[in-house]
Backbone as ProteinMPNN parsed JSONL, in Angstrom:
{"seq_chain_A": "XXXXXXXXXXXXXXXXXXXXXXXXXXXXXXXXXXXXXXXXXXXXXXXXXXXXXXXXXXXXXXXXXXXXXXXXXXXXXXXXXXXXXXXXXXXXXXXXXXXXXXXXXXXXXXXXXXXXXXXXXXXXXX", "coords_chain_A": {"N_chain_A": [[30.684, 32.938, -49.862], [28.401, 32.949, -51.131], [28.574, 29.993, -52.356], [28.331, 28.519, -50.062], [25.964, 29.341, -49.478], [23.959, 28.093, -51.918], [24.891, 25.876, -51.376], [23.88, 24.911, -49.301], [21.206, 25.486, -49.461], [20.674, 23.684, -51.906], [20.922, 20.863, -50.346], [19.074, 21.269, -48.179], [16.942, 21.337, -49.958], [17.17, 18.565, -51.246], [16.761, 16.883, -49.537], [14.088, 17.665, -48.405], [12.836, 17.907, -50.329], [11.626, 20.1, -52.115], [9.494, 21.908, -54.935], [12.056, 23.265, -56.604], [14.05, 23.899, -58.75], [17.808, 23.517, -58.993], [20.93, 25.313, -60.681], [23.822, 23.855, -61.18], [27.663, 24.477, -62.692], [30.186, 21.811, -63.212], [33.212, 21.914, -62.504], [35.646, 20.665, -62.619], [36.709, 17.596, -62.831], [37.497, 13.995, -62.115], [38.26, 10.547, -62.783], [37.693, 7.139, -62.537], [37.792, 3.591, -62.922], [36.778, 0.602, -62.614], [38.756, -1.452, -59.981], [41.017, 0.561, -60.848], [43.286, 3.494, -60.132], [42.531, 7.092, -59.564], [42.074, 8.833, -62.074], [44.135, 12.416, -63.178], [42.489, 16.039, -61.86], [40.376, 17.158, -63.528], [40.194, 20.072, -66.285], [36.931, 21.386, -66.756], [33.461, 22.343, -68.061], [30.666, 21.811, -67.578], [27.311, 22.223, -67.436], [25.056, 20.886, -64.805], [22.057, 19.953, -63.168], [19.797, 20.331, -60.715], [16.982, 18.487, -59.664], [14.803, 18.358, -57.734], [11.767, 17.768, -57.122], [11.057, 16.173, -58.807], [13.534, 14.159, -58.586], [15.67, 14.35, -60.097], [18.818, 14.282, -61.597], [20.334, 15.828, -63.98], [23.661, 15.593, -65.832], [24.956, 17.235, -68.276], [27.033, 15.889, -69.921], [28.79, 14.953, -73.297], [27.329, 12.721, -73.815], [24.119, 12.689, -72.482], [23.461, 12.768, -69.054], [21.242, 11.275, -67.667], [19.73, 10.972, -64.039], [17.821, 9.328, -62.303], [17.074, 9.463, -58.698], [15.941, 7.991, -55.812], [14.957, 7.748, -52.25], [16.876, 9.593, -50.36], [20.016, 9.218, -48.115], [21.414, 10.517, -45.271], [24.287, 11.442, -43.82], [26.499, 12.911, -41.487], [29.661, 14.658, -40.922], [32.712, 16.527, -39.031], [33.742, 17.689, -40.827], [32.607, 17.725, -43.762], [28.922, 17.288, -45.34], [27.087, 14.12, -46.399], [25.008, 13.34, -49.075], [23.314, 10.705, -49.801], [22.678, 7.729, -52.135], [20.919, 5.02, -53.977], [20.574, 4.565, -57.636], [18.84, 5.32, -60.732], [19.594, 4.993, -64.348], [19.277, 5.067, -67.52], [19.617, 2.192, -69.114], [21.784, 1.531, -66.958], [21.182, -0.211, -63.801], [22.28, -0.02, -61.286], [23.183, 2.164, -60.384], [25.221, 4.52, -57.805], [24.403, 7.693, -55.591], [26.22, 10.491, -54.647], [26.151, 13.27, -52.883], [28.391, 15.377, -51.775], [28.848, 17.868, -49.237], [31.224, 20.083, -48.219], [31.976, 21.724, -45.121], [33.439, 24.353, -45.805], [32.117, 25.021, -47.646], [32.965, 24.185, -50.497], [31.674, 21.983, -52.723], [30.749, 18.315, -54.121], [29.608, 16.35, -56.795], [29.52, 12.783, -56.565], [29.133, 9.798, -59.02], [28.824, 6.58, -59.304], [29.194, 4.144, -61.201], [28.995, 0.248, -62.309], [31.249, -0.089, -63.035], [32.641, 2.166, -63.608], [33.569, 5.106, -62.41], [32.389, 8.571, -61.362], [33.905, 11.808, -60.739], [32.583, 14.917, -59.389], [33.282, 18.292, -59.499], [31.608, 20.801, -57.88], [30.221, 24.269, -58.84], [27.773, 27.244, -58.194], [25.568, 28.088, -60.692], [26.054, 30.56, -63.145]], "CA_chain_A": [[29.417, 32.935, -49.16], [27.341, 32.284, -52.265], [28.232, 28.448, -51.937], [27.676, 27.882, -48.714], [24.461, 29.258, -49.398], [23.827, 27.394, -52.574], [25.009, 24.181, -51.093], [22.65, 24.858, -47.825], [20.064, 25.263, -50.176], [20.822, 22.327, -52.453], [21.018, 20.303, -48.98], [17.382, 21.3, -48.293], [16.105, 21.032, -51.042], [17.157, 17.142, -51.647], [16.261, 16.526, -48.024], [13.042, 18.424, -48.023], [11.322, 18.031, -52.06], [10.648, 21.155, -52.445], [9.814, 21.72, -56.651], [12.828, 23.755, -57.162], [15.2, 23.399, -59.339], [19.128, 24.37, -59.127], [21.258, 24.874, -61.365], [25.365, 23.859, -60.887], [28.037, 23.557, -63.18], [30.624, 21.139, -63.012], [34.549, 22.895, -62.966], [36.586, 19.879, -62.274], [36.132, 16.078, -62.76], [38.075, 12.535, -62.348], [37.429, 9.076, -63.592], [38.379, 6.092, -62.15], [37.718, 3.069, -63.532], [37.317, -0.243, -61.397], [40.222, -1.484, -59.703], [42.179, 1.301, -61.481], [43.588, 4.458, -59.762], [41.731, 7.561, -60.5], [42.682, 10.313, -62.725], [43.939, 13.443, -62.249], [41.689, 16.48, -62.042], [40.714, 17.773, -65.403], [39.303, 20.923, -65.714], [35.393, 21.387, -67.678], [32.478, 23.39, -67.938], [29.373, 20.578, -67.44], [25.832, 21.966, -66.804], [24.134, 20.187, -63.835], [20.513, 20.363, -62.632], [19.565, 18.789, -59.785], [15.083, 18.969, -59.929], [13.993, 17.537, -56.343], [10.129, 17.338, -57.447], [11.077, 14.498, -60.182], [13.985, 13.397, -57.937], [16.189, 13.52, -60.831], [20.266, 14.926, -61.718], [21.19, 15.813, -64.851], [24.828, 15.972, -65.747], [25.38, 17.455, -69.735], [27.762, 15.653, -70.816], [28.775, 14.333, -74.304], [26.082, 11.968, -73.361], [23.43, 13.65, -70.89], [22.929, 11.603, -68.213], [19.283, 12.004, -66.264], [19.877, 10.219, -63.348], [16.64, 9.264, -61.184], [17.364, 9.051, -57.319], [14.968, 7.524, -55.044], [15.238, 8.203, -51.257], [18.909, 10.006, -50.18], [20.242, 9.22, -46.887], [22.601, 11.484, -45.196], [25.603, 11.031, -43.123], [27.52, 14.13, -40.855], [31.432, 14.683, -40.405], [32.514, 17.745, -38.86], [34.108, 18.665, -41.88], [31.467, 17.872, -44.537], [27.622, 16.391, -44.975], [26.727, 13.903, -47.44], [23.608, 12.924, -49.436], [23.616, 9.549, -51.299], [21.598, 6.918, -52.377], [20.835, 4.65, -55.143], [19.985, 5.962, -58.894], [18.985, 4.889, -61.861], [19.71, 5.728, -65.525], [19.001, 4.252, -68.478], [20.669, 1.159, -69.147], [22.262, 1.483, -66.044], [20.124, -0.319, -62.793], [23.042, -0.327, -60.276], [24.191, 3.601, -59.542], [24.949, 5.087, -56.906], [25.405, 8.822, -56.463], [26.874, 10.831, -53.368], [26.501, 14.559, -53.062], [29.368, 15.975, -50.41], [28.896, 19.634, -49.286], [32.22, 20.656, -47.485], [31.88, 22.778, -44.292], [34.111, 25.061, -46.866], [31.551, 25.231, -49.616], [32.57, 22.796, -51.67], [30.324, 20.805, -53.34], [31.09, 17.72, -55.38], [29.069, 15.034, -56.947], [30.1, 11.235, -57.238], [28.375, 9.162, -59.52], [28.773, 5.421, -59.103], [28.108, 3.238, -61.893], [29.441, -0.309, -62.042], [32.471, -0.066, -63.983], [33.468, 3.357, -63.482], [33.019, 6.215, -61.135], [32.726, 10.118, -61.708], [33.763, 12.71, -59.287], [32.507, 16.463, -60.641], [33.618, 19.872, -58.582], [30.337, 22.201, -58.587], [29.943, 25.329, -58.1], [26.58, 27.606, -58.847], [25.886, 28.397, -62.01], [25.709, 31.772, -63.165]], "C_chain_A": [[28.291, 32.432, -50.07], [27.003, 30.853, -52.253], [28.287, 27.931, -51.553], [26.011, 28.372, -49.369], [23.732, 28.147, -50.294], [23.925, 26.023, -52.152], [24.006, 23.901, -50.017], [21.555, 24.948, -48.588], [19.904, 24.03, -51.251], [20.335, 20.853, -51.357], [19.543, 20.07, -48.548], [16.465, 20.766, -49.226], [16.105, 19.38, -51.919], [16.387, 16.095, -50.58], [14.654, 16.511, -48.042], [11.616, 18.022, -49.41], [10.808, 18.521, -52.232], [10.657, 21.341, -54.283], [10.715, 22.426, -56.769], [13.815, 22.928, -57.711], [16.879, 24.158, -59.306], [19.932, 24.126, -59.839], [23.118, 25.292, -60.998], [26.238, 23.729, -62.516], [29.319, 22.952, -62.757], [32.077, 22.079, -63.753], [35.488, 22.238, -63.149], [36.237, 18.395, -62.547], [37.074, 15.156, -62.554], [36.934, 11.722, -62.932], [38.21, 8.447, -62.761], [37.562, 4.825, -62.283], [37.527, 1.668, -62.408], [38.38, -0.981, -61.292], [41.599, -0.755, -60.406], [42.212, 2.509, -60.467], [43.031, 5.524, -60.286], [42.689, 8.566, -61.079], [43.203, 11.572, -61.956], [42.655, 14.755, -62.393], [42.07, 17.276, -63.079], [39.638, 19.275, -65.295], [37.817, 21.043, -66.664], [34.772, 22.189, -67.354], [30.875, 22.76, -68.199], [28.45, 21.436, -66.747], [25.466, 20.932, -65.798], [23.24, 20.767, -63.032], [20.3, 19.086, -61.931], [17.792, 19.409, -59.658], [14.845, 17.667, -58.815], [12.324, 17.136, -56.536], [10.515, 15.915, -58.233], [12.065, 13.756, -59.822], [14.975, 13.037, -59.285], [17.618, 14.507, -61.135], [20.521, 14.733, -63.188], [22.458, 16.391, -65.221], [24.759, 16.077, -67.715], [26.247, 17.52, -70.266], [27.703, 15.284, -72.333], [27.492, 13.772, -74.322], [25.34, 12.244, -72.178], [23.152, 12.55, -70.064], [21.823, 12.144, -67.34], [19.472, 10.697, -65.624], [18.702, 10.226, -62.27], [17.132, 8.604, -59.633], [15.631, 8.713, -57.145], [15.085, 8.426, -53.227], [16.129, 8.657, -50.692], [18.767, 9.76, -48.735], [21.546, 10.132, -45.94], [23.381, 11.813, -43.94], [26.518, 12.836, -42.815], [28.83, 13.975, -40.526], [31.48, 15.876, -39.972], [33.079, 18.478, -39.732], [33.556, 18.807, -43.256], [30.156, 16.898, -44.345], [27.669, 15.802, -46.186], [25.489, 13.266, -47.574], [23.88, 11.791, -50.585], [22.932, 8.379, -51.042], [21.528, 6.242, -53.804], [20.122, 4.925, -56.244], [19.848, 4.542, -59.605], [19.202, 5.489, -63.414], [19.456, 5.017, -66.271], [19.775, 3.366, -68.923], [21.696, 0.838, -68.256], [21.349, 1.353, -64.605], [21.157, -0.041, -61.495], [24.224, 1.215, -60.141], [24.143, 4.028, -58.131], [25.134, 6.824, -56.571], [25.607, 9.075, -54.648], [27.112, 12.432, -53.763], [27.009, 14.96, -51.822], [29.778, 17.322, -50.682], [30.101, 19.545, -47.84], [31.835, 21.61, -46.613], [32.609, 24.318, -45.17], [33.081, 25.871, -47.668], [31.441, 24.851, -50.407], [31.995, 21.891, -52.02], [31.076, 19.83, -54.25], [30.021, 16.784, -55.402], [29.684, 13.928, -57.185], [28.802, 10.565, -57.641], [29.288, 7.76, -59.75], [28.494, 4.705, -59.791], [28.725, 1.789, -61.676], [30.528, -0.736, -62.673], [33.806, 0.915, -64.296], [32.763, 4.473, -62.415], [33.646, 7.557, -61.799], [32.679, 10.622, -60.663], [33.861, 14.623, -59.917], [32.274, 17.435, -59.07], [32.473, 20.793, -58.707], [31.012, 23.305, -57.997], [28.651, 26.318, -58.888], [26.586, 28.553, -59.807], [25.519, 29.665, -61.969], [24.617, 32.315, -63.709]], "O_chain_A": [[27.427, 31.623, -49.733], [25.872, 30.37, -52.185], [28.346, 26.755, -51.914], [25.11, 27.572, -49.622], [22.996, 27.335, -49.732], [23.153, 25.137, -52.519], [23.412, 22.832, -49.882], [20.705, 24.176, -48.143], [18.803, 23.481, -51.286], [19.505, 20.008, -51.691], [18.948, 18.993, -48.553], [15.524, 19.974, -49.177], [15.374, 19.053, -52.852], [15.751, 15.049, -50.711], [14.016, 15.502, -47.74], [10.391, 17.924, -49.466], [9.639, 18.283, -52.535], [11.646, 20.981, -54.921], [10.288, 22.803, -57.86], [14.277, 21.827, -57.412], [16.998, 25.343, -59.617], [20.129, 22.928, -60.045], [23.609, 26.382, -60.703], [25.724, 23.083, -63.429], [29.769, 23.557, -61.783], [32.157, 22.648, -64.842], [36.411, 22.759, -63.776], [35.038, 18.207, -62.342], [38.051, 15.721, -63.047], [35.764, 11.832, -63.296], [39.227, 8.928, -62.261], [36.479, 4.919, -61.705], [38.167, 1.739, -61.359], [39.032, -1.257, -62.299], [42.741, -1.202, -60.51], [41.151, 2.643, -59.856], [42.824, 5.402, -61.493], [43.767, 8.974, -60.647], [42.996, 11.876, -60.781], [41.743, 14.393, -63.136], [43.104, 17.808, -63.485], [38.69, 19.487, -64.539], [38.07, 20.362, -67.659], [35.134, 22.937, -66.446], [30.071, 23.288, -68.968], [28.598, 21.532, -65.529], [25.715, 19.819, -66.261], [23.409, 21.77, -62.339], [20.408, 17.87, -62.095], [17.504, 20.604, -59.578], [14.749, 16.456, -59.019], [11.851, 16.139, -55.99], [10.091, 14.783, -58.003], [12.065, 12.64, -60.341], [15.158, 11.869, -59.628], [17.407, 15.681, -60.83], [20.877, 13.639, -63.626], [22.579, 17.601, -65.034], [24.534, 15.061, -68.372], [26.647, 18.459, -70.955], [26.557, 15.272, -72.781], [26.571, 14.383, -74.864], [25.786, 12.087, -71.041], [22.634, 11.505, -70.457], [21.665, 13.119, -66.605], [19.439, 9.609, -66.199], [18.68, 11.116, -61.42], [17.489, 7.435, -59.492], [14.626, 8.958, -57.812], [15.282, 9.64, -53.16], [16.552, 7.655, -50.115], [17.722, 9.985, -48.125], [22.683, 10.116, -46.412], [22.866, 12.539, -43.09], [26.959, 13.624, -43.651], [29.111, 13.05, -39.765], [30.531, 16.596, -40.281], [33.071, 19.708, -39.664], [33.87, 19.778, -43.944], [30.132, 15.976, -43.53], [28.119, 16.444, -47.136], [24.884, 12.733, -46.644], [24.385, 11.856, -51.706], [22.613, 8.018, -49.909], [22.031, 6.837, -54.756], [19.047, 5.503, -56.083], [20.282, 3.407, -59.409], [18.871, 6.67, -63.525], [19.307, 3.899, -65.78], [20.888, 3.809, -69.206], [22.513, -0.025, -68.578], [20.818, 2.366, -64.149], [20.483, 0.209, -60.496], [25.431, 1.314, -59.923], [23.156, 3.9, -57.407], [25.997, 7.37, -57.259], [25.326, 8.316, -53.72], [27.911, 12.847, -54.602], [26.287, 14.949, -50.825], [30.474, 17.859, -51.545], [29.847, 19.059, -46.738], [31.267, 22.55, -47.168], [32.014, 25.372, -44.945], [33.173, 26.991, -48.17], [30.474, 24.833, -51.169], [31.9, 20.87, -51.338], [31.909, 20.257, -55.05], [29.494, 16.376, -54.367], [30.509, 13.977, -58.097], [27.734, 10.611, -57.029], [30.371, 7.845, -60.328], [27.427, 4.17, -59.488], [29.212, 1.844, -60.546], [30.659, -1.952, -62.819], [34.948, 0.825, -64.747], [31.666, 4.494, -61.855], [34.697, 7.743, -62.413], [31.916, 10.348, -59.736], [34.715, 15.267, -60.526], [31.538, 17.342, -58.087], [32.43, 21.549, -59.677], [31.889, 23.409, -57.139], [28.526, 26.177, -60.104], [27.297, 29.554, -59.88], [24.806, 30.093, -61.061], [24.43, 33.53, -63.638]]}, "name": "protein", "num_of_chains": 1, "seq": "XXXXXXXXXXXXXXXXXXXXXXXXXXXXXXXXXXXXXXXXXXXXXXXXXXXXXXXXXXXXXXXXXXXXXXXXXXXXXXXXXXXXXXXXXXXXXXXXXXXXXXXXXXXXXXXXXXXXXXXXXXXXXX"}
């Protein structure tokens, strides 16, 4: 029940721009590479803050990535919603990201760059 709520509030709050900030972390990840098959899932423990006022995602990896969205657009299935739109990062003009909240609960982020793609499992941080 926690992340349904969390994700219904995440949901809002990307939608909406209210200043909060939430904080996920990341339990699970792939890679996949272009035109390569992706990985399997690995397991981790990645910080992520998503801050709707500044419109921006950071993922703390090795290398932090602060990823600036612009406008999200967002697409219904009856078995999950998603929010995605094009980003930028530093040295990177051509991301895309994709946040898909599962009727479930599940949350994941995809991040889109042009060479490789990340796919990270949230769930809310403690």
């Amino acid at each position: 029940m926690k992340r349904l709520i969390c994700a219904l509030l995440m949901c809002f709050m990307m939608l909406f721009a209210s200043a909060q900030e939430l904080s996920f972390k990341a339990t699970y990840f792939k890679i996949r590479e272009t035109n390569k098959a992706w990985s399997t899932w690995s397991n981790t423990n990645i910080p992520v803050q998503f801050n709707s006022s500044l419109r921006r995602i950071i993922v703390f990896t090795e290398t932090t990535q602060v990823i600036s969205y612009g406008q999200l657009s967002s697409i219904s299935d009856p078995k999950y919603d998603t929010l995605y739109g094009h980003a930028l990062m530093n040295g990177h003009e051509n991301i895309y990201i994709y946040i898909i909240i599962y009727k479930d609960g599940d949350v994941y982020l995809d991040i889109q760059y042009d060479d490789i793609e990340y796919t990270y499992k949230l769930v809310p941080a403690d």
